[in-house]
C-alpha positions as CSV (number, residue, x, y, z in Angstrom):
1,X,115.7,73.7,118.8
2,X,117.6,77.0,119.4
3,X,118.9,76.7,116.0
4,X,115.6,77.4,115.2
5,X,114.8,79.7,117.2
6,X,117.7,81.8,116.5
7,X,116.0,81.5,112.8
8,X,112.7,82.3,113.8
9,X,113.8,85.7,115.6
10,X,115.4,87.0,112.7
11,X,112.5,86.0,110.4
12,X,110.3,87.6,113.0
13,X,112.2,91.0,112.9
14,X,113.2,91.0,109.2
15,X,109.1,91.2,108.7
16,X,109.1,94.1,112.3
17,X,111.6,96.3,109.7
18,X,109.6,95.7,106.8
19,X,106.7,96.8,108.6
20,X,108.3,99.7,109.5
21,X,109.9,100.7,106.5
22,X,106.1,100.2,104.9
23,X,104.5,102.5,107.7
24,X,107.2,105.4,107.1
25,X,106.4,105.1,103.3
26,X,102.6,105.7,104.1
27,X,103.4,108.4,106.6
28,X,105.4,110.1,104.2
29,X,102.3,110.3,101.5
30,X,100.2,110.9,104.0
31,X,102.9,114.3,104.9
32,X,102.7,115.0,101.3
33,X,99.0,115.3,101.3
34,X,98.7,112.3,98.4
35,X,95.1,111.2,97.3
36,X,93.7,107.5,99.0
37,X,95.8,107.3,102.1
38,X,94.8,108.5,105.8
39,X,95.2,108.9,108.8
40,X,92.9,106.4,109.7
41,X,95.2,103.7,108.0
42,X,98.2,105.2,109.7
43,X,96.5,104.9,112.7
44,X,95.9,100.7,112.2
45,X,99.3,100.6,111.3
46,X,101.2,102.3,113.2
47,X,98.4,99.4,116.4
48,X,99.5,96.6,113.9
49,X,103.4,97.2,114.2
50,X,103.0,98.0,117.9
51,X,101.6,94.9,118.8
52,X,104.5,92.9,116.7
53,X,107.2,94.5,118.4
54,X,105.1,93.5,122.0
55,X,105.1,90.1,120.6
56,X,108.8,90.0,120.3
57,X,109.8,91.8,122.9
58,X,107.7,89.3,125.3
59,X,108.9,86.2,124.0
60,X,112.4,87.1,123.1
């Protein structure tokens, strides 16, 4: 069982960094003024990736 668990924390944070790295693209077009994105999006995002890295943090 802690085999798996080892795997399922990296799985979990491989998809935290992914998130991340997504959310830094958007905030970057969003710098750059580019049509279709805002701030509202950034906004869900940015609630989206918060509450993933609470869910890790509490149950690893």
């Amino acid at each position: 069982m802690l085999k798996n668990l080892d795997t399922i924390h990296k799985d979990l944070f491989k998809d935290l960094e992914k998130s991340v790295v997504e959310h830094e693209k958007l905030l970057s077009r969003i710098d750059k003024g580019k049509n279709g994105v805002s701030d509202a999006t950034s906004r869900e995002q940015h609630h989206y990736i918060l509450l993933k890295m609470e869910t890790l943090t509490t149950n690893f």
